[in-house]
N, C-alpha and C positions, 0 to 999 in steps of 0.2 A: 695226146691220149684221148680227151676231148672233145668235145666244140663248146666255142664261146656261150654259145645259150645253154648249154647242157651246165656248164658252170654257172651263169648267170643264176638260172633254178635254183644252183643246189645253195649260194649264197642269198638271193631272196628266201626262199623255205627254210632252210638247215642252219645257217649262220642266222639268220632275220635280220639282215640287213640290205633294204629295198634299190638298190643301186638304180635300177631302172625307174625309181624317180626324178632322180637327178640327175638331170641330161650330160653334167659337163661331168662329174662324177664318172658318169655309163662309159663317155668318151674317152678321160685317164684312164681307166682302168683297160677299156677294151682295144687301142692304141695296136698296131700290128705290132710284132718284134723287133723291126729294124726301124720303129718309127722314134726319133728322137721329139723327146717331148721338155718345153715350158710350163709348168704349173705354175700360176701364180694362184697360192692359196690362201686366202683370209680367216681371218679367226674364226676358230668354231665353224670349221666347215669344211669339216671330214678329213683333214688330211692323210693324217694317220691311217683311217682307216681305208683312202685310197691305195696311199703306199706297199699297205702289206696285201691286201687285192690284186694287186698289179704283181705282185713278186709270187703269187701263189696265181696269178694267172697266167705267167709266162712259164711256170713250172708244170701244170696241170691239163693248160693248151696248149704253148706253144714247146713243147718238150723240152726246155731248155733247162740246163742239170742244174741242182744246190748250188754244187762249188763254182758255177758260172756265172754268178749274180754277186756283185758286189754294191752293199748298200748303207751309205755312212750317215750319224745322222751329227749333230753338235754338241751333245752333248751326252756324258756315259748313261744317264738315266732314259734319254731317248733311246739311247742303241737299247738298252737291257727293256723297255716296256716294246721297241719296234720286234724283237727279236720273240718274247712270250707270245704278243700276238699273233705272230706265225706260225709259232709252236700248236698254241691252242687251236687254231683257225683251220691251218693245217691237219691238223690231225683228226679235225672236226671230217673235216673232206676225204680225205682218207678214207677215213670209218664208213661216211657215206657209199662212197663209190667199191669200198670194198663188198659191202654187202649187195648191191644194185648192180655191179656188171658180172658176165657170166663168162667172158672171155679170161683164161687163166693166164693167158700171157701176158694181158693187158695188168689184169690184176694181179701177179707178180710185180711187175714194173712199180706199180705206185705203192704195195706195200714195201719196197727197196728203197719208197724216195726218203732221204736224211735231211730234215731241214736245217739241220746241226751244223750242214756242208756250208748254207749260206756263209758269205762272211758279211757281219754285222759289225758295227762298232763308230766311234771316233773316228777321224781323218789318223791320228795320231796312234789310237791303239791299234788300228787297222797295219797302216806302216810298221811297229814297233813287230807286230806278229808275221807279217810278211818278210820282213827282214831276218827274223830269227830265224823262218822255217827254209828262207833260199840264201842263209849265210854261206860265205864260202868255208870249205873244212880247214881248221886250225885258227878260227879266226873267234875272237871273242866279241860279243855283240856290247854298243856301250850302253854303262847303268842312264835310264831316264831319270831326270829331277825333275820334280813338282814345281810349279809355278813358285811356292811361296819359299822353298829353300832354294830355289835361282836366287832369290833377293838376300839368302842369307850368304850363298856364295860369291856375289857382287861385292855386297858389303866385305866383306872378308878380304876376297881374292883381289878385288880393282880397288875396294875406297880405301880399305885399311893398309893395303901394303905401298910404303915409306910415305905414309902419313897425306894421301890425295884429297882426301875427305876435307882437307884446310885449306885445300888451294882455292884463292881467291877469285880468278878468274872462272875457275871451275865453277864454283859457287853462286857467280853473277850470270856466267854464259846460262845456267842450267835454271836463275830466276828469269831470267828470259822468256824461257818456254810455256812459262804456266803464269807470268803478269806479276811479281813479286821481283824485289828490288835482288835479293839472294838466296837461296835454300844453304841450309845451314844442318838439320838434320839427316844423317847417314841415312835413314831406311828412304827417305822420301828421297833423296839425291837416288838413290840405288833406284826407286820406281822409276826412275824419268832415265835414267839410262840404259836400265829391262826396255822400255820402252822405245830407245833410240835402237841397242841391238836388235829387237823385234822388228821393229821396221824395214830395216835394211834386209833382212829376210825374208820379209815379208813381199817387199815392195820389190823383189829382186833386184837389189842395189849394188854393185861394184865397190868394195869397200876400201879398194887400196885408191880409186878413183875418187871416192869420196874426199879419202884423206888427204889427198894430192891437192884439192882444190878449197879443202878450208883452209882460213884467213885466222879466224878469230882464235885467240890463246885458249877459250876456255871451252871452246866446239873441238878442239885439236887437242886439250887436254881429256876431255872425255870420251872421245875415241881412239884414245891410248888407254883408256881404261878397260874400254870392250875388248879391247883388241887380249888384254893381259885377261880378263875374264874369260873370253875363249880361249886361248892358249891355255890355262888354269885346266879349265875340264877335258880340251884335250890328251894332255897329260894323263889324266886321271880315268880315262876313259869313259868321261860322263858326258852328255850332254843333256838340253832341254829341249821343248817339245818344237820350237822354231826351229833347232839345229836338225832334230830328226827329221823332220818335211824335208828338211834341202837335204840329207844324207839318201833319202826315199828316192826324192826326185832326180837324182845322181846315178842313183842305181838304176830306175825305170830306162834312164837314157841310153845307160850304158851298155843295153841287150842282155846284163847279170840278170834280169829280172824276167826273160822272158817265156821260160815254164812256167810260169802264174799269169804272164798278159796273153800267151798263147791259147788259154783256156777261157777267158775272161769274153761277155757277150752283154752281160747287162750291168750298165751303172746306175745308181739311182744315190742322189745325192738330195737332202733333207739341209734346211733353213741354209741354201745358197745365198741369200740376201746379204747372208755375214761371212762371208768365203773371199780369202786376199789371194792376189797375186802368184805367188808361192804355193798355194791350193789349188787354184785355176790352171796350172801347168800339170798340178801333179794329177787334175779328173781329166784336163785334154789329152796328156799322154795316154790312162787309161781306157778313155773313149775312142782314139781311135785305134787301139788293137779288140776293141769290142765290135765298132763299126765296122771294121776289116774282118769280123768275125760273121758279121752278118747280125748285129744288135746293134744296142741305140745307148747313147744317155741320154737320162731322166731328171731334169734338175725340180728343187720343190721348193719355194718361197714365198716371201710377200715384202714387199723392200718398204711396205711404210712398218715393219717389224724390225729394222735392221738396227742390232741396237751397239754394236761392237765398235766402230770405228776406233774408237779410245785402243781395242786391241789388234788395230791393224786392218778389219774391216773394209770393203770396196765395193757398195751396193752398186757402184756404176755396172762391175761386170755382174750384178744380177739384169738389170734393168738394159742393160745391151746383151742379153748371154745369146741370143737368137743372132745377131748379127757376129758376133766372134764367132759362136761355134762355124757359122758359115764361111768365115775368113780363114777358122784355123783349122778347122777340121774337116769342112767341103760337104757340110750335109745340112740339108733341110731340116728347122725344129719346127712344132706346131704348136702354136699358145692355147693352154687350156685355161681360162679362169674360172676356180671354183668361189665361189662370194657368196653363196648361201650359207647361213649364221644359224646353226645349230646349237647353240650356244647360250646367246641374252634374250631377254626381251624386245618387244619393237622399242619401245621408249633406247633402250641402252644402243640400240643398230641405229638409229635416226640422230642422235649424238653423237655416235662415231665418226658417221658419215659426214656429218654436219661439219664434225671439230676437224677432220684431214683433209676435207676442200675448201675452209674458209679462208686459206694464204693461197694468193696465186700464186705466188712465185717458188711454191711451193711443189705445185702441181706440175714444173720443168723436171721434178727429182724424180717421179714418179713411172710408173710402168706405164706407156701411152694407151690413152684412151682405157686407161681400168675401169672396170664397172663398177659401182656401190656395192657395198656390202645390202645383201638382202634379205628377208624374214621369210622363215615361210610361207608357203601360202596358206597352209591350212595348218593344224596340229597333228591332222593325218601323218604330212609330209615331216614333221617333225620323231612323231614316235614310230615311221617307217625305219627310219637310222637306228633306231633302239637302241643306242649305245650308253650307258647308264650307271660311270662312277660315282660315288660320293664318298663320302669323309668315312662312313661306316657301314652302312648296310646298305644296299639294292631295294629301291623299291619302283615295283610296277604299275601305274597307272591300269585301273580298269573303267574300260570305257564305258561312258554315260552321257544322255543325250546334251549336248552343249555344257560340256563339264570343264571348267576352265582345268590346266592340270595343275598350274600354280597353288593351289588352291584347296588344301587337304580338309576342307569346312564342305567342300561342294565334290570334293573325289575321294570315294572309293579306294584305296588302297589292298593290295593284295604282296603279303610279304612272299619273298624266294629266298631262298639259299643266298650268305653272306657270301655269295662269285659275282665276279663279273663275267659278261655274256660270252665272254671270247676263253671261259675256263682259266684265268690264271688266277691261281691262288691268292687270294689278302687274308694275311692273317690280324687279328685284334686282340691289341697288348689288354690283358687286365691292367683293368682302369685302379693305379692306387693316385692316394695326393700328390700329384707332382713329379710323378718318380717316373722312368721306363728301367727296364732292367739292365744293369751294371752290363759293359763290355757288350753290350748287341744292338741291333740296329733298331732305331724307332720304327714298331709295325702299323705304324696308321700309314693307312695307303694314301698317296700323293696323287693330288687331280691330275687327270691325262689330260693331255693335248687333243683336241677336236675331238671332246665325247658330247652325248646331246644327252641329256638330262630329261628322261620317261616320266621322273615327277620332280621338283623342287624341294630343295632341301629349305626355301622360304615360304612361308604363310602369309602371303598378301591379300590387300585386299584396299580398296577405294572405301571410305564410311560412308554406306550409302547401302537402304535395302536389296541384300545383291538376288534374294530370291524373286522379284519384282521384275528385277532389270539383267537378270543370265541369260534368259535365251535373245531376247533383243541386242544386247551389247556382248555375247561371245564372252572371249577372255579380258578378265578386268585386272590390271598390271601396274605395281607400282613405278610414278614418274621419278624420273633422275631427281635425286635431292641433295640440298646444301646446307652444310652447319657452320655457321660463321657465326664467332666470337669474338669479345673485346681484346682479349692474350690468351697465349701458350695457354694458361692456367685456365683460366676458366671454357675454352675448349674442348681442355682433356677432362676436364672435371663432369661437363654433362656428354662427352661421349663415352666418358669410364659409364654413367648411368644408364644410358640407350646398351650399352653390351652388359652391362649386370643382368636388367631385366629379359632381355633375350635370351643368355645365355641360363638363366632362371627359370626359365620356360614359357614369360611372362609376353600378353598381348602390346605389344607397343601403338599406344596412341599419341601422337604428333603432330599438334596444330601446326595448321600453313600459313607462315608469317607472312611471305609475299613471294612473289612468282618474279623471278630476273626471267627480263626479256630485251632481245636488241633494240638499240633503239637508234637510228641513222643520224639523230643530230645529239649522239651524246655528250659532244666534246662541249655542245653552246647550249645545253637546256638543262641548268643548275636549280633545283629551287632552293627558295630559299632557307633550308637545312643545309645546304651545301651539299644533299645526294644529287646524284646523278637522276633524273625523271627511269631512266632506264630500270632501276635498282626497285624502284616502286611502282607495282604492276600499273601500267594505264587504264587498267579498267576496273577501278576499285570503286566497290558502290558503299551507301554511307555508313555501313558494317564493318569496311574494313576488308570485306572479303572480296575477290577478283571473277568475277560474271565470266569472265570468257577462259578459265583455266580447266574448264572439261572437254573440251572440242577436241582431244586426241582420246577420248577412255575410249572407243572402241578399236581395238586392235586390233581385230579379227575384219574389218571393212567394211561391217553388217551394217545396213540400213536400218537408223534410228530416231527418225526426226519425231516419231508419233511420241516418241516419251522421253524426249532431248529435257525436256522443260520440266516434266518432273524429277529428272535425273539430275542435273543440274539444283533444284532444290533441295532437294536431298543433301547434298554433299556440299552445300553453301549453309544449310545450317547447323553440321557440324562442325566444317572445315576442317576435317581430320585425316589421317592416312593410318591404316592400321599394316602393323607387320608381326611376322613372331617367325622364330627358327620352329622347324619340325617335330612337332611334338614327340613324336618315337625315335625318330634317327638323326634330329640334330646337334651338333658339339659346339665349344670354342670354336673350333680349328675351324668350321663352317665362314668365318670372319677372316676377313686379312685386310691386313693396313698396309696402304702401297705407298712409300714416300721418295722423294730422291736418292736421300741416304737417310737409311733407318738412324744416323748415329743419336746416342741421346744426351753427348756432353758434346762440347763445340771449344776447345779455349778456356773450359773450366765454366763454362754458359750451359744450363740447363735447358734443353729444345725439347719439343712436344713429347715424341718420345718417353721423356726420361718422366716427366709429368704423368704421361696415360699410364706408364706404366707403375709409380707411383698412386695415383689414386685407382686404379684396380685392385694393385694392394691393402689397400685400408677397409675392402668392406666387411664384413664378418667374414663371408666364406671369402677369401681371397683367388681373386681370381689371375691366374698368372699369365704371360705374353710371353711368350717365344722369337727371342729377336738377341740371337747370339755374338752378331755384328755391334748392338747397341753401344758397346764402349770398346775401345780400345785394348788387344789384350792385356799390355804390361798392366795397365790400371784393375783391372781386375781381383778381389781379394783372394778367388782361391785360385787363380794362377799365382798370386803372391806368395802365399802359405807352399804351395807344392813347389815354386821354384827357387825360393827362400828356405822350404828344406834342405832340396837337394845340393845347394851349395854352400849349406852347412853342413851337409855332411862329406862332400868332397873336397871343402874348403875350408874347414874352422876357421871361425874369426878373419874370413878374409884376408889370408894370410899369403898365398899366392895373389889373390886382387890386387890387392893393393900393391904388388913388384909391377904394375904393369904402370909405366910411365905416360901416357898418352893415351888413356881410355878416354872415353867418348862420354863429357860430362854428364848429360842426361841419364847415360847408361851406366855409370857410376851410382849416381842418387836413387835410381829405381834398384838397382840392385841392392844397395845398401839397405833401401825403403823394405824390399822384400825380407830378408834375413831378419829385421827388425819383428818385420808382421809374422814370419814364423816364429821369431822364440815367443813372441806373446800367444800363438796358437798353442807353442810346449805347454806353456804354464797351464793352460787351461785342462788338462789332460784328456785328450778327445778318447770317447771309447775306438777299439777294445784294448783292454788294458793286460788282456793275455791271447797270449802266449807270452808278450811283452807292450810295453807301454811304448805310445811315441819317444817319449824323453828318452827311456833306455837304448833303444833302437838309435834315436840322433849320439847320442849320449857315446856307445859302445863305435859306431864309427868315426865320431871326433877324435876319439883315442884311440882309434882301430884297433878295437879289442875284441876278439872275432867274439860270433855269439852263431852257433850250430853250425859251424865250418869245422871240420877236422880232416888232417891228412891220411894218405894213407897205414898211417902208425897209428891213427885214432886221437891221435894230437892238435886241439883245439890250434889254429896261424889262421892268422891274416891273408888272405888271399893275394896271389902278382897282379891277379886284374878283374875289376870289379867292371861289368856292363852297367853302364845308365840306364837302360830301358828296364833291366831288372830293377834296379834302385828306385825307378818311376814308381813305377806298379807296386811294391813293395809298400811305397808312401800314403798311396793314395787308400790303403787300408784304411787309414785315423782321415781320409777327408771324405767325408759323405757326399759331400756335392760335385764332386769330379764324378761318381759311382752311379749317381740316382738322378737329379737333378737334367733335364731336357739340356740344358744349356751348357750345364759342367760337363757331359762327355763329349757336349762337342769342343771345348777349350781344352781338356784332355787329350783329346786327338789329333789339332792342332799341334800341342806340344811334342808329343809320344813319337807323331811322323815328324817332326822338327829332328828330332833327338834319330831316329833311325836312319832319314836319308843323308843329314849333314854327316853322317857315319861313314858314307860311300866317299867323301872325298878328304876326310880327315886321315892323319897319320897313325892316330890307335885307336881309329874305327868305332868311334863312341866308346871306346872303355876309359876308367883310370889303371893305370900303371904306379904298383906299387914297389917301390927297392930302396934298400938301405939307406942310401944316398939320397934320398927325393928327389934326384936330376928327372927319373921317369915321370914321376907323381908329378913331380911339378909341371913339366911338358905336356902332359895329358892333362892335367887341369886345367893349366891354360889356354889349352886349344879345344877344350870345351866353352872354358866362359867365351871364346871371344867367336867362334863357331854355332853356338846354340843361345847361352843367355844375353851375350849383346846385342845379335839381333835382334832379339823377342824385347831387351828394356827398351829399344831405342825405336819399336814398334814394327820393324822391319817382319814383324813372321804374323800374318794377318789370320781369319776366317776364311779358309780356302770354299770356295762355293761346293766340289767334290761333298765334303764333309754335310750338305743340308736339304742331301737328297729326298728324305723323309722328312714330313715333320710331324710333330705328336698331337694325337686328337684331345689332348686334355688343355691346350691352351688358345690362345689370341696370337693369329701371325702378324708382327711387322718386321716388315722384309722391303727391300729396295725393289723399285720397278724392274729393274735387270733379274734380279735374281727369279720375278714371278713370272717372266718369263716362259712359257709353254703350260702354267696353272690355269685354275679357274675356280671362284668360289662363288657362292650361292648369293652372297654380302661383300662387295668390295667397297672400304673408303679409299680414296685418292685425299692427300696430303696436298692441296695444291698451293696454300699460302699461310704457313702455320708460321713461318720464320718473318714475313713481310708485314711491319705494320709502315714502313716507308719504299720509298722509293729510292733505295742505297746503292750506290755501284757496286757493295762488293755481294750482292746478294744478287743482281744481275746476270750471270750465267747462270743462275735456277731458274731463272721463267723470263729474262726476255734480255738476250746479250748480245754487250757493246762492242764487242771483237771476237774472234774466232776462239779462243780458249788456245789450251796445250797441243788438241788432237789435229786439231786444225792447221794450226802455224805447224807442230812435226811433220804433217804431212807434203804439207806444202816443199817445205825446206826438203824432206830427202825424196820426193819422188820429181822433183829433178832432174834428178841422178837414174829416174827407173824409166822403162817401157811405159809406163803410166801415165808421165808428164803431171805437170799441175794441174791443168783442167779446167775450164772457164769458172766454177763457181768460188765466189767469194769465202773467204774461212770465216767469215761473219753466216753468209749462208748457211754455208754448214751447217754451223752449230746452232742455227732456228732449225733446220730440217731436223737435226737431231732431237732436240729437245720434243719437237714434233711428235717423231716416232714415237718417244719414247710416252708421252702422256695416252698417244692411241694405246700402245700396247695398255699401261695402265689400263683404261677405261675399258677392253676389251676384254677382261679378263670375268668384269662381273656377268653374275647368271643370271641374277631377280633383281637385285637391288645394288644400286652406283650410287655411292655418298659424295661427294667432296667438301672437303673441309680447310678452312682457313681462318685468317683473321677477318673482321668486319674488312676494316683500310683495302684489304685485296678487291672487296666490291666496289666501296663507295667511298673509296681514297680518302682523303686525310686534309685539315685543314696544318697551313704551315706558314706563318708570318702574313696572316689574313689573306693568303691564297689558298685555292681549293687544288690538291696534288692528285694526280693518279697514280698507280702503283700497275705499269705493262707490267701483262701474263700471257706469256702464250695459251698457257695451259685454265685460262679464261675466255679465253675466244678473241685475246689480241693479235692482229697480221702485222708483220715484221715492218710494217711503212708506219709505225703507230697509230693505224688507226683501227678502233675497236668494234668488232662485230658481236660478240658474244654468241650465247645458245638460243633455242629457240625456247623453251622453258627450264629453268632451273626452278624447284620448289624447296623452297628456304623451310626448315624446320626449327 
């Protein structure tokens, strides 16, 4: 319709977004149509908005239709922001070229185009939708389950039926895999066997092959349990989201599928890095009825991101996709690397860079010859991208001569409309204490993936006359900094303070206790405190303070030797770092806390966590944390209260429970635990107290004494069958915190979808069944306890991530590195040694392990049996690369300012029977041969 420069204009001008500064950018995007393309894309550096470029420029130049682009990304909140931005972007163009060409034909044509056509989505919802719309006639399509009711149909269907769940071999084969002498509890046996069925699907594994060639009683008894767990939902006509891939991939084979691959020209597939087996078949099938079409596929990643293995995961085939695609598909890919970092600071890019090449053996894992991630050159080339979410409002950088933009003391601000540039709506909840509104979705908009930040949601600054030294020194940017403590406690205690006063509005000033720097003979140069020389700057003059810790403030590359030496004084007789959130548009949520696992009880042990978020509680205005994963659900009190209702009311006194001879001790005591903590919530009489009160309510169905039920004759009866989802909702009337509470409706929804989808494979469909006899009653009751509340006592029904797409801007995020994911905030701490004051084995797989873990050894063991084979690297490997990945990702995520925080012992080890101990960190700067590199500066606060 087109030409490429005709578009290029209308996206520089109309959209403002400068493509044609970024070379490799210009390249993805401008690619011919039948050019298969490699992206390897690095944080904060455009992906996203390459992605949708490319699908609106194969649409716009190279005529290619909606419905002939298929584009998947990993996850549902990617598909639904990749999918607006099209919309917006789109229609932006449109609008353009409708009023600007004069040809009616032409302009017919593009007001005809539907972007609606694209298909967008999941690997999974994509499949689930193609299969429904090319089912054959008379055939019923099967119900999908959710990750977290798989684990309850596991439990159920394989561990509970004729008592599996005691089998001793079983029990010992399956402590095997994760380094423990047995697993003993149901939900966690049920994980690691989700885990072995995944695999085998994954890995495309021959499973009657499998079975033929184990040996061992309790690898043979566990895949008799898969075996009876697939059998179960086939029956039932359910399956999960592994079964559907292979259902897809069946179909694709089978030529059923070919009026949708017949149409099909462009793939384009988003965070490849984490893409198995099973997947790789199901885009090479698709690519080559695209390439036979005269299209390409487009794969997009970056494999030191790759964070899944644990869920079956194969960064190998990102990192070889260029040599497969040419073995199995016959076509030439072209590598594009996008590495400019739109995103952090240089301090946070030079960190990165630092921390993902300081393990060689590292560097075999990785895409060949990758280039560093890189800053821009100017700030030009940064507010050319204009891409510009935050927590709350938009704000625009107005230009002024050497204006840092960090820096809302030295910039100009000009407010816009609370949109972002690409038109999609964000809406913003009134702000009450604590609360979002009952049954809806949290409206604080969630940070995109590779947007570039027009101004800073942080207020930084060096202590030092910055009106003196702006135009000489450019942008002035705070240095990566560390808060190391004596414990847990007193860590949480002055970081609950550094976020009061920020979150207050309040200027933070923070002496520089000392500067960690590498140091090559750290292993032999103790002094005598027993720190490491390393830990305490070498260049400390008799102040205390560190002479050579300014030689990176100019970020910007400008020539500054004439006032190096006042500058330097300056900020040696403070020795301060100032920061502050945004005076007009900063929140909470601006803050996230990245740890391994957010959890904040351990074994009945209180970890960081549970501490920060306790002393954040205690200040006058209480400031709250959003971290829904922090404890376990059964342990929860108003999951107690709600679930302790409800099987008082379909259970009095436990009266059916207790006929069941073989419940599942744990599952017993939390139950019983629950019922306890509701009737003492009766007594309390929670409002409202009309129409009716809680008590009557429990009261009236103990005795099933109907209460506004009448029949057709207007005769008050007891209903034949009462739904639990109505009974849910119903309850949570008298519990405010499931209702209002950030956190309570995500534990709500946990349960509610617990309660709906275990309903698909139950025999009376989540209801109770009421009859003279109580044969029904009782049958339906019991196959709810042991269908919905035993898994959930016995911990098997988890935080589904689906559920934490949003999060709310009145609080403090801690959230697990996995979960943060494709985020980005303005403030990130990294958690990197809050658990470590020794050097313990069992705390060893968090920062520096002694064997390959669970993912590793399962891997090993069934890909075997696959086209995959085992693969030269070590399962100890592994699990350094992984751990790798995963603190990059962490550390990439921040905008302005990168915290890590630990205990003292994680820097400057520990004395132990008059020897002096180290404490290996990967996520310190230690390489897997133990020997210790570190950063180039860490600034201690």
């Amino acid at each position: 319709m087109i030409s490429y420069n005709q578009f290029k204009n209308i996206v520089v001008n109309e959209l403002q977004r400068d493509i044609s500064s970024n070379n490799d950018q210009n390249i993805a995007i401008s690619s011919k149509k039948d050019q298969s393309l490699f992206i390897v894309a690095g944080p904060g550096s455009g992906k996203t908005t390459v992605m949708v470029l490319k699908i609106l420029k194969f649409i716009f130049v190279d005529d290619v239709n909606p419905n002939e682009i298929v584009a998947t990304t990993f996850t549902r909140k990617a598909a639904n922001e990749l999918h607006s931005r099209i919309l917006s972007w789109g229609d932006d163009i449109k609008r353009h070229l409708s009023k600007n060409i004069s040809d009616d034909e032409i302009k017919n044509k593009i007001n005809r185009i539907d972007f609606n056509q694209i298909i967008t989505g999941t690997i999974d919802s994509i499949a689930e939708e193609i299969l429904r719309i090319y089912r054959e006639p008379g055939t019923n399509l099967p119900v999908v389950i959710e990750e977290f009711v798989a684990n309850a149909a596991m439990i159920n269907s394989g561990l509970f039926n004729n008592d599996s769940y005691l089998d001793k071999d079983l029990r010992k084969y399956l402590g095997t895999l994760i380094g423990v002498e047995e697993v003993k509890n149901p939900s966690k046996m049920s994980d690691i066997l989700l885990d072995i069925k995944n695999r085998l699907y994954y890995d495309q594994v021959d499973f009657y092959e499998l079975m033929a060639n184990e040996t061992v009683p309790g690898a043979k008894k566990a895949l008799d349990i898969i075996a009876n767990y697939i059998k179960e939902l086939n029956n039932r006509n359910i399956i999960d989201f592994p079964m559907l891939e292979s259902i897809f991939l069946k179909k694709l084979k089978s030529e059923k599928l070919n009026l949708f691959l017949d149409e099909i020209k462009v793939i384009l597939v988003d965070e490849y890095q984490d893409t198995n087996l099973l997947q790789e078949k199901i885009y090479f099938t698709l690519a080559k009825s695209a390439i036979a079409n005269g299209g390409n596929i487009t794969v997009v990643g970056d494999d030191d991101q790759s964070l899944y293995r644990f869920r079956g995961a194969t960064v190998d085939l990102f990192t070889n996709f260029s040599k497969r695609a040419r073995e199995k598909l016959n076509t030439e890919v072209k590598e594009v690397n996008l590495s400019v970092n739109y995103r952090s600071t240089e301090h946070i890019i030079d960190l990165c860079n630092h921390f993902v090449e300081l393990d060689d053996i590292y560097q075999s894992a990785r895409v060949k010859e990758k280039p560093k991630i890189k800053y821009p050159k100017s700030n030009k080339d940064m507010n050319s991208q204009n891409i510009g979410l935050n927590n709350t409002k938009l704000t625009k950088s107005t230009k002024t001569k050497n204006t840092p933009p960090n820096n809302t003391k030295l910039t100009k601000t000009t407010k816009t409309k609370n949109t972002p540039p690409n038109n999609t709506k964000l809406t913003k909840s009134t702000k009450t204490k604590n609360t979002v509104p009952n049954n809806t979705k949290l409206t604080k908009p969630t940070k995109t993936k590779n947007t570039v930040p027009t101004k800073s949601m942080i207020q930084e600054k060096i202590e030092v006359n910055q009106s003196n030294f702006q135009e000489e020194l450019g942008e002035i940017t705070v240095p990566v900094l560390g808060m190391f403590r004596q414990n847990p406690e007193m860590l949480a205690k002055d970081l609950s303070i550094l976020i009061k006063d920020l979150v207050e509005g309040k200027e933070i000033k923070k002496k520089i206790k000392r500067v960690l720097r590498p140091n090559s003979n750290i292993s032999n140069n103790m002094n005598n405190t027993g720190h490491d020389n390393y830990n305490i700057s070498n260049n400390m003059n008799n102040t205390g303070h560190d002479n050579s810790i300014l030689n990176k403030y100019a970020s910007n590359k400008k020539e500054f030797k004439s006032n190096e030496n006042s500058f330097k004084k300056e900020l040696l007789k403070n020795n301060e770092i100032k920061f502050r959130l945004d005076e007009k548009n900063g929140s909470p949520s601006d803050i996230a806390i990245l740890t391994y696992s957010p959890k904040e009880l351990s074994y009945g042990n209180q970890l960081f966590p549970h501490y920060l978020r306790k002393n954040l509680a205690k200040f006058k205005t209480q400031i709250d944390v959003f971290n829904p994963r922090g404890q376990d659900l059964q342990t929860l009190k108003p999951v107690a209260i709600f679930c302790g209702l409800i099987l008082e009311c379909i259970d009095p006194e436990a009266k059916f429970q207790k006929s069941i001879k073989k419940i599942p001790k744990l599952a017993e005591r939390n139950m019983n635990k629950w019922r306890r903590i509701a009737n003492e919530y009766i007594e309390l009489s929670p409002e409202p107290h009309q129409p009716i009160s809680l008590k009557d309510f429990v009261d009236k169905w103990r005795s099933r004494i109907p209460y506004n039920h009448k029949n057709l004759q207007g005769h008050e009866i007891w209903p034949e069958t009462a739904s639990l989802i109505e009974l849910a909702y119903k309850l949570i009337t008298w519990i405010e915190t499931l209702q209002e509470d950030a956190e309570g409706i995500v534990y709500l929804q946990a349960i509610t979808q617990t309660i709906t989808q275990t309903g698909f494979f139950n025999e009376f469909s989540g209801s109770i069944h009421f009859d003279d006899e109580h044969i029904l009653e009782k049958k339906s009751v019991l196959e709810a306890i042991w269908n919905i509340f035993i898994p959930i006592a016995t911990g098997g029904v988890t935080i589904d991530e689906n559920l934490l797409d949003t999060l709310p801007n009145n609080r403090i995020n801690i959230m697990s590195i996995h979960q943060s994911k494709g985020l980005e905030f303005p403030l990130v701490i990294v958690d990197v040694g809050s658990r470590f004051n020794k050097n313990r084995v069992n705390t060893s797989f968090l920062r520096f392990p002694k064997e390959g873990g669970k993912s590793a050894k399962l891997e090993n063991k069934i890909r075997a049996f696959s086209d995959l084979g085992i693969g030269e690297r070590e399962a100890r490997d592994k699990a350094f690369d992984d751990l790798t990945r995963l603190y990059f990702v962490a550390f990439s995520r921040a905008k302005d300012v990168l915290l890590l925080i630990g205990l003292n012992s994680t820097i400057d080890g520990y004395m132990a029977n008059d020897e002096h101990k180290k404490i290996p960190n990967i996520a310190l700067g230690w390489k897997r041969d133990e020997v210790f590199v570190g950063f180039d500066e860490i600034f201690l606060i």
